[in-house]
ZALUM-760341 format. One record per atom (N, C-alpha, C, O): y, z, x. Coordinates in pm, whole numbers, padded with zeros to 5 digits, always signed. Last residue first. Example, Ala and Ser with C-alpha at 12.3 -4.5 7.8 and 13.67 -1.06 7.14 Angstrom:
residues 2
-00225+00708+01285/-00106+00714+01367/+00003+00787+01290/+00114+00804+01341/-00569+00780+01319/-00450+00780+01230/-00330+00780+01320/-00332+00846+01424/
END
This chain:
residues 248
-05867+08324-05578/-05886+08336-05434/-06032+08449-05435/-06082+08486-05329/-05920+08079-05790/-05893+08244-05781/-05950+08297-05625/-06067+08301-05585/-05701+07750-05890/-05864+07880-05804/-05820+08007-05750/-05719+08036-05686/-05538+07790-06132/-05569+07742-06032/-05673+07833-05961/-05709+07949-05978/-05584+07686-06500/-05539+07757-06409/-05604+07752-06253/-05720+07712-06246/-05565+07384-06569/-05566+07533-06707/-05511+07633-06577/-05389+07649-06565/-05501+07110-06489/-05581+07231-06464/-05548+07330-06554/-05455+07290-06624/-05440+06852-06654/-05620+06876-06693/-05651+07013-06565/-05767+07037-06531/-05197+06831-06605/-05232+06865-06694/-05320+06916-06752/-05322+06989-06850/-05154+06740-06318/-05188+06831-06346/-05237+06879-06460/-05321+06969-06448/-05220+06423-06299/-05351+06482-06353/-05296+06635-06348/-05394+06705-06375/-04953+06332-06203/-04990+06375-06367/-05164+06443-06422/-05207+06487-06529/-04883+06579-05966/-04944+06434-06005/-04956+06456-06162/-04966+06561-06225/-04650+06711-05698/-04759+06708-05878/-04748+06573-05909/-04661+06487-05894/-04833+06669-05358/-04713+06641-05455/-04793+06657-05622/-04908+06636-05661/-04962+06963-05120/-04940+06811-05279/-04866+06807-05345/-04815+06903-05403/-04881+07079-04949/-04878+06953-04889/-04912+06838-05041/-04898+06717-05064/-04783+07381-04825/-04792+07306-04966/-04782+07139-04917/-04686+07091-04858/-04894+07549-04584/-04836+07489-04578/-04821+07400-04716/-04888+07302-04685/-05162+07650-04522/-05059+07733-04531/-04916+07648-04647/-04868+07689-04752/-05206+07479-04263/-05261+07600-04298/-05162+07706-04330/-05105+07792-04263/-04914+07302-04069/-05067+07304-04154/-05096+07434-04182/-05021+07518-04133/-04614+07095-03992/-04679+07231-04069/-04825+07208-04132/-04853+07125-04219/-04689+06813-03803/-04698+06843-03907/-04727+07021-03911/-04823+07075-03856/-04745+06686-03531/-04617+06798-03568/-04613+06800-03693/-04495+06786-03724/-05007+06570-03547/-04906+06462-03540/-04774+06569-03540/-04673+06499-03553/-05207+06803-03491/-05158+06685-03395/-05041+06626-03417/-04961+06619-03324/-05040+07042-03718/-05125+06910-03683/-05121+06866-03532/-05026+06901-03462/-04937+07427-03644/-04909+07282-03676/-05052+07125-03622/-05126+07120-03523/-04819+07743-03693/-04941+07625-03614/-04952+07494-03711/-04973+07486-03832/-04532+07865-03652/-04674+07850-03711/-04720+07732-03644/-04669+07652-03566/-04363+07932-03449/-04372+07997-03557/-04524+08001-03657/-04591+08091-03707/-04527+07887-03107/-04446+07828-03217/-04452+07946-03339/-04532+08039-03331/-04690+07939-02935/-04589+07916-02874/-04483+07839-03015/-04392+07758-03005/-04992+07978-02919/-04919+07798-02980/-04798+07820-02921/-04767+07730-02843/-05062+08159-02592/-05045+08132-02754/-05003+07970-02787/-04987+07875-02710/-05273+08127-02372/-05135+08135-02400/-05212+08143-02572/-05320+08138-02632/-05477+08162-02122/-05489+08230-02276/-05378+08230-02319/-05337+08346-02322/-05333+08025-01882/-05419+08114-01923/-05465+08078-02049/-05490+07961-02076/-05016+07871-01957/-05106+07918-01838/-05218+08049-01884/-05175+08159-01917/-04944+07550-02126/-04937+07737-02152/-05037+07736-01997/-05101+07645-01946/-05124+07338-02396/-05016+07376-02241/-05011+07551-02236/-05056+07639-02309/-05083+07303-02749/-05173+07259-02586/-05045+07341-02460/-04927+07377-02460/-05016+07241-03007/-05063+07396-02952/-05079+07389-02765/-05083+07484-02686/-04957+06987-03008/-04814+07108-03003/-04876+07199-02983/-04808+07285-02926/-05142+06785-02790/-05142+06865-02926/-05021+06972-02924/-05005+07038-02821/-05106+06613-02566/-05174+06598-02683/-05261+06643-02793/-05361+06605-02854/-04934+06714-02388/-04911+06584-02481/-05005+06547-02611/-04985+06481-02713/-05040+06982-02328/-04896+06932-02412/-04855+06806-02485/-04784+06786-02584/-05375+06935-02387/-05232+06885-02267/-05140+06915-02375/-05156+06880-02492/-05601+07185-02561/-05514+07026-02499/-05419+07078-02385/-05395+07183-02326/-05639+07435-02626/-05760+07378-02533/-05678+07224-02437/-05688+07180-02323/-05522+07459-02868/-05457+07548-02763/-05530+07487-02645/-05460+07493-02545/-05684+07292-03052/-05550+07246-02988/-05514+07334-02905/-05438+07274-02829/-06033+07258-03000/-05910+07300-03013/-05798+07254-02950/-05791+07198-02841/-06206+06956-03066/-06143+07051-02922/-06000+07090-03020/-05915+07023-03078/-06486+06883-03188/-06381+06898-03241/-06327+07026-03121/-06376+07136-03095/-06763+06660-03119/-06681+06776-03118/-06571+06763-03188/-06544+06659-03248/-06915+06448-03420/-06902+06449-03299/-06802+06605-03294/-06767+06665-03396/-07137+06404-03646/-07034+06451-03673/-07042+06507-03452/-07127+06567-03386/-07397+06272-03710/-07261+06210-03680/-07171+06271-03685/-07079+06209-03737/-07611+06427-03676/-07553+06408-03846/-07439+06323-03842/-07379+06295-03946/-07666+06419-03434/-07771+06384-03517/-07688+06337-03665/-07706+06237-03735/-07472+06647-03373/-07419+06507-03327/-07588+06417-03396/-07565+06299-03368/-07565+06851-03462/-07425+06796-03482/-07408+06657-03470/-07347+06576-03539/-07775+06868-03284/-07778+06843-03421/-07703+06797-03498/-07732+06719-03590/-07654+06957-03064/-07719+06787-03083/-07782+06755-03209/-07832+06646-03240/-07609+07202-03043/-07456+07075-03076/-07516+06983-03071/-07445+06883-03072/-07812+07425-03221/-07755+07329-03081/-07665+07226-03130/-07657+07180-03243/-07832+07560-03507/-07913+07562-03407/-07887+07522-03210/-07933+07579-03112/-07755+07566-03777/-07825+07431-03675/-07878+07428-03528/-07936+07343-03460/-07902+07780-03987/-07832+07762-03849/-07891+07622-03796/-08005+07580-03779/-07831+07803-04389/-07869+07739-04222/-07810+07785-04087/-07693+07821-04074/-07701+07912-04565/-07770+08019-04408/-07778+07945-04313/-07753+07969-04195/-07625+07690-04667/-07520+07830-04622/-07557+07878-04507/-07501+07890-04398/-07808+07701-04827/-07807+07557-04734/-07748+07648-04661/-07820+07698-04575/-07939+07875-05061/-07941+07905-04925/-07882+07781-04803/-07928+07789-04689/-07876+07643-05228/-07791+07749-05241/-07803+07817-05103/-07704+07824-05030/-08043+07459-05375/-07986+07450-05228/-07897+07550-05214/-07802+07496-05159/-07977+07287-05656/-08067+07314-05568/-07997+07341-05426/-07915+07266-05374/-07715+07254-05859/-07789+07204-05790/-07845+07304-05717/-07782+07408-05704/-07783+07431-06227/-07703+07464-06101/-07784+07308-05976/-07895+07263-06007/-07784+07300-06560/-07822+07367-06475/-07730+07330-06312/-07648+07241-06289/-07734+06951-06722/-07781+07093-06693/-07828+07170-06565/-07898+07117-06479/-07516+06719-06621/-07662+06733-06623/-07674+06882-06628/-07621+06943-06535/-07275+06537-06860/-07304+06596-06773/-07459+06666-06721/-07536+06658-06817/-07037+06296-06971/-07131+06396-06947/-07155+06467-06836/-07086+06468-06734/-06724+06329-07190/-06770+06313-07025/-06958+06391-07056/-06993+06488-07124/-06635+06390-07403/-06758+06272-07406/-06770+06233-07332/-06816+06119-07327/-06463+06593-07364/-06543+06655-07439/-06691+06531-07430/-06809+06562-07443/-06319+06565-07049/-06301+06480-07164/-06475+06567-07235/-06574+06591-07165/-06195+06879-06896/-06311+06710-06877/-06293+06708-07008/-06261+06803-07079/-05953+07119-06763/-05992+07053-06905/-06069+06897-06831/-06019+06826-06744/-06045+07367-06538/-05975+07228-06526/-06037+07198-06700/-06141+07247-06745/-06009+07647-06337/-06034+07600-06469/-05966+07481-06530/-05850+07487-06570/-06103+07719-06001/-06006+07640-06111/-06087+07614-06234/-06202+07571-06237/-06344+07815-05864/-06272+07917-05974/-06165+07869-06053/-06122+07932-06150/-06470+07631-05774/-06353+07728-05649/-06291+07831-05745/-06206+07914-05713/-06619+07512-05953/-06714+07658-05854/-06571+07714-05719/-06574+07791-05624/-06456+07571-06234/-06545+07494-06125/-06583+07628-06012/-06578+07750-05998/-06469+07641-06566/-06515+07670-06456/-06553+07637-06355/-06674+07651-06335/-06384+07400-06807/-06488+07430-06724/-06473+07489-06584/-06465+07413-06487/-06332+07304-07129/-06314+07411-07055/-06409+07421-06949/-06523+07452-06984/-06324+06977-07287/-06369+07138-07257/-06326+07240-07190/-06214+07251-07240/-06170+06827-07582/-06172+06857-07420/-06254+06975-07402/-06259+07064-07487/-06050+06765-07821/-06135+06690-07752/-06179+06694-07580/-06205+06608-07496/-06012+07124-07855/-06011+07002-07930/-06137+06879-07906/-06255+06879-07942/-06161+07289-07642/-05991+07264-07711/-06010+07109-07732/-06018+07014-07655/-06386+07524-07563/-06363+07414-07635/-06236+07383-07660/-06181+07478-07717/-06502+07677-07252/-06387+07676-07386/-06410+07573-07453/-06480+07499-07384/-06688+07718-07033/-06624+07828-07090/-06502+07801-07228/-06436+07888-07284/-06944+07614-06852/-06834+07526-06989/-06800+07696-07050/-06884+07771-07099/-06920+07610-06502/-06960+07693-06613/-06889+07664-06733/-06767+07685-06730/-07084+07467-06213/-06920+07456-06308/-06980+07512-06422/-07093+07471-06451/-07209+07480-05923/-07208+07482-06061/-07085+07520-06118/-07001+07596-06069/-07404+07416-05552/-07309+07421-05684/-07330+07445-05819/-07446+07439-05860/-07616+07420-05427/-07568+07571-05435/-07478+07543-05560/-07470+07622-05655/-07475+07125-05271/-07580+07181-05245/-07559+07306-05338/-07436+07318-05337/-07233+06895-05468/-07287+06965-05353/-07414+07061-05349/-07460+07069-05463/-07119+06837-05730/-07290+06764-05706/-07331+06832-05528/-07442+06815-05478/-06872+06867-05859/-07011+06933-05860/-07164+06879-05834/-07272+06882-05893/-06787+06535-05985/-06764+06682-05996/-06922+06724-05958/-07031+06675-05988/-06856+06271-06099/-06800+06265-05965/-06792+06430-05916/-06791+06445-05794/-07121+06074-06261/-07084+06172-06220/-06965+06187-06093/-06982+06117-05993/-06967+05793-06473/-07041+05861-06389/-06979+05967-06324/-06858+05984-06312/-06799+05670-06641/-06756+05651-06457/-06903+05709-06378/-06940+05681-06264/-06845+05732-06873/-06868+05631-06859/-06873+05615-06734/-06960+05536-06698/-06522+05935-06941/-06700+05882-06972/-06729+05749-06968/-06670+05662-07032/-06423+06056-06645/-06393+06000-06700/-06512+05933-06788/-06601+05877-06724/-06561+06265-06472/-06415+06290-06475/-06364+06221-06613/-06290+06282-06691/-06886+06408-06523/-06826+06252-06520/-06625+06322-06528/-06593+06421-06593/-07046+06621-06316/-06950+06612-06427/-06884+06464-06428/-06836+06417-06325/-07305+06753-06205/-07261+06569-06190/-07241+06604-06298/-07327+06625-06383/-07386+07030-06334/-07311+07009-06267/-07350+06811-06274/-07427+06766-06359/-07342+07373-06554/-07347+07256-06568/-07284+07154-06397/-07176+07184-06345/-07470+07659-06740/-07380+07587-06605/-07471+07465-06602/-07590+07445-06626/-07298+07790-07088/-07424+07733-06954/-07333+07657-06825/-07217+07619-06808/-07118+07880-07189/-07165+07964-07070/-07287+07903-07002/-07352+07941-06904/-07122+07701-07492/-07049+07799-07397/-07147+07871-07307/-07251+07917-07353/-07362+07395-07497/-07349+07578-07536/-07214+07622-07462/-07201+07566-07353/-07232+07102-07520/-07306+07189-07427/-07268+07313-07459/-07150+07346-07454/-07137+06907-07637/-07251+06965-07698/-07332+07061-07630/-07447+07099-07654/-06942+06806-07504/-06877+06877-07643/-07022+06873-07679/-07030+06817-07789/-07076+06660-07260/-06993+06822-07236/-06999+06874-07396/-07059+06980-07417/-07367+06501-07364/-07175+06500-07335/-07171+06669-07323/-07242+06761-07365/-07620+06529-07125/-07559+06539-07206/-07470+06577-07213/-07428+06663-07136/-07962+06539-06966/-07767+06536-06900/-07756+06501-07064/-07851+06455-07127/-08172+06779-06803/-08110+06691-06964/-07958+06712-06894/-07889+06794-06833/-08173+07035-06607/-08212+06866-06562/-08203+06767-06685/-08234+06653-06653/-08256+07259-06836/-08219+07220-06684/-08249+07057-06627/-08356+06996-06620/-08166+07229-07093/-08248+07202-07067/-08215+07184-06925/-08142+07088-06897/-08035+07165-07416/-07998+07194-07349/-08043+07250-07192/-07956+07325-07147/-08201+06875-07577/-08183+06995-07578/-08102+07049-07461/-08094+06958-07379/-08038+06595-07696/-08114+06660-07586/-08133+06768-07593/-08029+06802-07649/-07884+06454-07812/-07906+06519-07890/-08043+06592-07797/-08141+06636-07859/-07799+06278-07577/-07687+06358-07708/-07764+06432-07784/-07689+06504-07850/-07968+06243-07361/-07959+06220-07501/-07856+06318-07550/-07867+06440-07546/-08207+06203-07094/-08058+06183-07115/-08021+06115-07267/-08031+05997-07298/-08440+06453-06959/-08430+06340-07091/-08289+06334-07113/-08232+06438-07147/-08739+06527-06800/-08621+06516-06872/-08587+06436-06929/-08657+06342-06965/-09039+06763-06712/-09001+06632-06799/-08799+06639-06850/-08744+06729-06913/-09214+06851-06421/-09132+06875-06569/-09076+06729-06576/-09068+06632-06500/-09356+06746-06242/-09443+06761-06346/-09338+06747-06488/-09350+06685-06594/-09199+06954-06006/-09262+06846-06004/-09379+06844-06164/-09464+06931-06183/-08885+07168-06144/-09065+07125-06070/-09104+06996-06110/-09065+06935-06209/-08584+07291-06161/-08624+07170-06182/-08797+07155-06069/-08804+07137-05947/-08461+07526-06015/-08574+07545-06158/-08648+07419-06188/-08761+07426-06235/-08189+07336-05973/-08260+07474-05938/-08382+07467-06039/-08380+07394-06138/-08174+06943-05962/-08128+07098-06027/-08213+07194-05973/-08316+07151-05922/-08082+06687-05756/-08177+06762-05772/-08136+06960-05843/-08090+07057-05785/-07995+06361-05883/-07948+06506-05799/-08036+06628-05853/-08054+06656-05972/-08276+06150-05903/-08102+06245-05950/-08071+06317-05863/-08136+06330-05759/-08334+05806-05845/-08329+05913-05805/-08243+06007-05870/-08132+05964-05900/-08618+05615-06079/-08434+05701-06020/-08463+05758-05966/-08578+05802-05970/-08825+05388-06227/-08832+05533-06116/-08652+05526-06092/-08586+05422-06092/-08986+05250-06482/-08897+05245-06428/-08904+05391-06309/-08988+05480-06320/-09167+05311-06676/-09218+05244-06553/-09131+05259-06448/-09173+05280-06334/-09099+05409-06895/-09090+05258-06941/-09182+05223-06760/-09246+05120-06740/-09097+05652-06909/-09207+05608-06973/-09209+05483-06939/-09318+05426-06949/-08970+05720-06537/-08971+05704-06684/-09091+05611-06769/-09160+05523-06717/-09000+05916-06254/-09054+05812-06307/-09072+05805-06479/-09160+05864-06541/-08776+06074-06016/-08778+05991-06169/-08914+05912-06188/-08920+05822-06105/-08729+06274-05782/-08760+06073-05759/-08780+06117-05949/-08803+06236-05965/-08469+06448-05645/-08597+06439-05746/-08622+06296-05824/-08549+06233-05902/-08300+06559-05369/-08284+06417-05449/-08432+06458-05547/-08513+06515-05473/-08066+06804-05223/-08210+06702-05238/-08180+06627-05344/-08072+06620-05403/-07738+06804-05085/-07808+06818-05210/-07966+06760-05218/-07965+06637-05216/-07558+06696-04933/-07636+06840-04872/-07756+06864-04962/-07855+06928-04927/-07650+06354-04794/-07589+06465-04877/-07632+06593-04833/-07708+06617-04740/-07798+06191-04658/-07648+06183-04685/-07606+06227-04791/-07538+06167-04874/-08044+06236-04633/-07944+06308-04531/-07816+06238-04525/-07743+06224-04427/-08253+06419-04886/-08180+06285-04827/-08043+06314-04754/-07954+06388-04795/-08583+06475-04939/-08432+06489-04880/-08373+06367-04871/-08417+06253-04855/-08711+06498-05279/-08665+06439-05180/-08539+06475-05066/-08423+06498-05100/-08947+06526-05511/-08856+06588-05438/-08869+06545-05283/-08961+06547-05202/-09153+06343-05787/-09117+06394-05615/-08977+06400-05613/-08898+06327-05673/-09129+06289-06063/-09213+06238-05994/-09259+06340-05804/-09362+06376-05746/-09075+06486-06345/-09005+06422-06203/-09184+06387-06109/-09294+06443-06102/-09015+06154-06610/-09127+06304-06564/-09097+06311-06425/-09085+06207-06360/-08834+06109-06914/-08876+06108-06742/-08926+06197-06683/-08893+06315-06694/-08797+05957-07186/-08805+06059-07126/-08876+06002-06994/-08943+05901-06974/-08502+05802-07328/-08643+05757-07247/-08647+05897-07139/-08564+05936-07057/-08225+05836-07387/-08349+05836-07505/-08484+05815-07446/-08580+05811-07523/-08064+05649-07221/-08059+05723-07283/-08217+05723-07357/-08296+05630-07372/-07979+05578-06902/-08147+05539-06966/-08115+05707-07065/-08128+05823-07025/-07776+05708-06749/-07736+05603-06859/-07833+05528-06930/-07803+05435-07006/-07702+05826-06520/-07767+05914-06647/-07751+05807-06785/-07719+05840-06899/-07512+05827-06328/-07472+05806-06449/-07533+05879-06597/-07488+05934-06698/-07628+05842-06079/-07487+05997-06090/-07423+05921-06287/-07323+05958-06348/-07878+05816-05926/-07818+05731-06065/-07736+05871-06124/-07776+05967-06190/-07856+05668-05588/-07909+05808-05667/-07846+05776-05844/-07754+05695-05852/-07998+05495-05342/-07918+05513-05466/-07970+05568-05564/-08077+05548-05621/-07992+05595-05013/-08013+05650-05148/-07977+05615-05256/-07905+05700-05306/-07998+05453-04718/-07873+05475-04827/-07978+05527-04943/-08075+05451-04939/-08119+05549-04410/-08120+05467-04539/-08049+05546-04637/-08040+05669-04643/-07960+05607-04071/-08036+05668-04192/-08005+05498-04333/-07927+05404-04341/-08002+05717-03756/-08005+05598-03834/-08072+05615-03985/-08191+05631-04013/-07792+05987-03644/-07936+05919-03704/-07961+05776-03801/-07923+05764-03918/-07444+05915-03493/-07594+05982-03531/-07693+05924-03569/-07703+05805-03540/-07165+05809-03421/-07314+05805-03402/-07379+05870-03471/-07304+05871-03568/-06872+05983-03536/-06977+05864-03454/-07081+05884-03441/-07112+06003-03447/-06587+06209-03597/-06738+06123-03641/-06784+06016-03594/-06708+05923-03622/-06336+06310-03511/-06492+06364-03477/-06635+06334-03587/-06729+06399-03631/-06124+06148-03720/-06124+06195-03641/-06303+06271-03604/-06382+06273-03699/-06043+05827-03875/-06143+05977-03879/-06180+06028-03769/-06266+05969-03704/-05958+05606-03649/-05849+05661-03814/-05965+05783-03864/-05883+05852-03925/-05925+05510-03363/-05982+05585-03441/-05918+05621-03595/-05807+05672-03606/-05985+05192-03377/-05864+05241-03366/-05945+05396-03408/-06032+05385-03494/-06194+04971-03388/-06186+05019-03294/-06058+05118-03243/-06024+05132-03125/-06145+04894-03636/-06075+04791-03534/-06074+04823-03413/-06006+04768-03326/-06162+05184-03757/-06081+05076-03793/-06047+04998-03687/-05936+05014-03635/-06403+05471-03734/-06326+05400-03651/-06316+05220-03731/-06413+05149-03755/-06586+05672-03873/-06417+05701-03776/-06344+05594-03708/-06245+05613-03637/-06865+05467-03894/-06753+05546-03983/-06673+05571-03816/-06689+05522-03705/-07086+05260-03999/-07012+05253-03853/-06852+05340-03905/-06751+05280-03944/-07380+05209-04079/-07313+05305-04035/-07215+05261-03919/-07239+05236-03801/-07563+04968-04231/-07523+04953-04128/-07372+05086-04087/-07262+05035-04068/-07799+05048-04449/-07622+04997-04497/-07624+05039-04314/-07686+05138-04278/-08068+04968-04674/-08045+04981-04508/-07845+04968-04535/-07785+04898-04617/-08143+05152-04948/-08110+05007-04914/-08096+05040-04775/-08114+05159-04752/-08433+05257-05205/-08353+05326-05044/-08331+05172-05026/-08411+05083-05053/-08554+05169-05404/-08421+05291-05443/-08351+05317-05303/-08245+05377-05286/-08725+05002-05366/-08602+04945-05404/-08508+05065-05429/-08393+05050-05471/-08964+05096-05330/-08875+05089-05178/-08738+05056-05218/-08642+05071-05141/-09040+05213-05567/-08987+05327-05487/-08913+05264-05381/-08819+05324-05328/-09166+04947-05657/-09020+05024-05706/-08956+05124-05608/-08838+05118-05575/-09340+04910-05504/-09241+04830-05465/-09119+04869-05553/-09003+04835-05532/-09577+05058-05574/-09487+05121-05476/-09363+05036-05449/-09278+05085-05375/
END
């Protein structure tokens, strides 16, 4: 059992706040939780793994499926749909295609779904690892793929990025109801007060008698920034790697 304790570390939580300045706005406190290290690499090539146990873990939306490989060794992954206690996976280039087998993109069938997409090979997963998610390999071009993300952008990944079969787990997360605002505040995520709700001083929506309006053309940040709505990215050279933008 002294493998299993080595996958959860203690990390001391202290988010929204720099020096005691707030810099993240409606996050503090909540549940005292252990860190997960989950293996978003997939880098025990060729050594098959049987899932051991399914796991929550409450710093994500996604469950976790504990690993135990031939060699002894135990991981955590991100947990796929279809993926049961008993089944067996396996990180190989020459893997079958296989819910829970991670393998490079340029060997993955057209139309399977695929999610922990590496951006860059080797970086590990950074794409598609939320609860319900999946990115669909729809093209080949050259040394690149084609992939369907789940807002509907079609972005080009390096063909020797990998990646893990099948959808994550959790699709109903959606329905949840939490139920009471002390759940909220369980997860660290503190209120959030509308701006029509403020002082004049401290929000451009605030002030007014009654049920006013913003009292402006459009509705704007705290700081008087245009929001919602509003084009706020500059082009970066990663445009190159979108094909086309999310389909409303």
């Amino acid at each position: 059992m002294a493998k299993i304790k080595r996958l959860k570390i203690g990390r001391k939580r202290a988010v929204g706040r720099s020096l005691g300045k707030v810099t993240s706005r409606h996050k503090g406190g909540g549940a005292k939780r252990l860190l997960r290290l989950v293996d978003f690499k997939r880098d025990k090539r060729g050594i098959t793994a049987r899932v051991e146990a399914m796991e929550h873990d409450p710093n994500r939306s996604a469950a976790l499926a504990r690993l135990l490989y031939e060699d002894g060794e135990r991981r955590y992954i991100i947990l796929p749909e279809k993926l049961k206690i008993g089944d067996r996976v396996l990180s190989e280039a020459s893997a079958p295609a296989k819910v829970g087998n991670a393998l490079p993109l340029g060997k993955i069938p057209v139309g399977t779904e695929v999610h922990n997409i590496e951006l860059i090979p080797g970086r590990g997963g950074q794409l598609v690892r939320t609860a319900g998610s999946a990115a669909v390999v729809i093209a080949r071009e050259g040394e690149y793929v084609h992939l369907k993300m789940p807002s509907g952008e079609v972005r080009r990944i390096p063909a020797k990025s990998w990646a893990t079969i099948g959808r994550v787990a959790g699709v109903e997360r959606k329905l949840r109801k939490l139920g009471k605002a002390g759940v909220k505040r369980h997860m660290g995520i503190r209120p959030r007060v509308r701006g029509a709700a403020q002082n004049p001083r401290s929000h451009p929506h605030g002030g007014g008698e009654g049920r006013s309006g913003i009292g402006m053309p459009g509705p704007k940040t705290p700081w008087g920034k245009p929001t919602l709505g509003k084009k706020t990215r500059k082009r970066f050279h990663t445009d190159w790697y979108i094909v086309s933008r999310e389909k409303k």
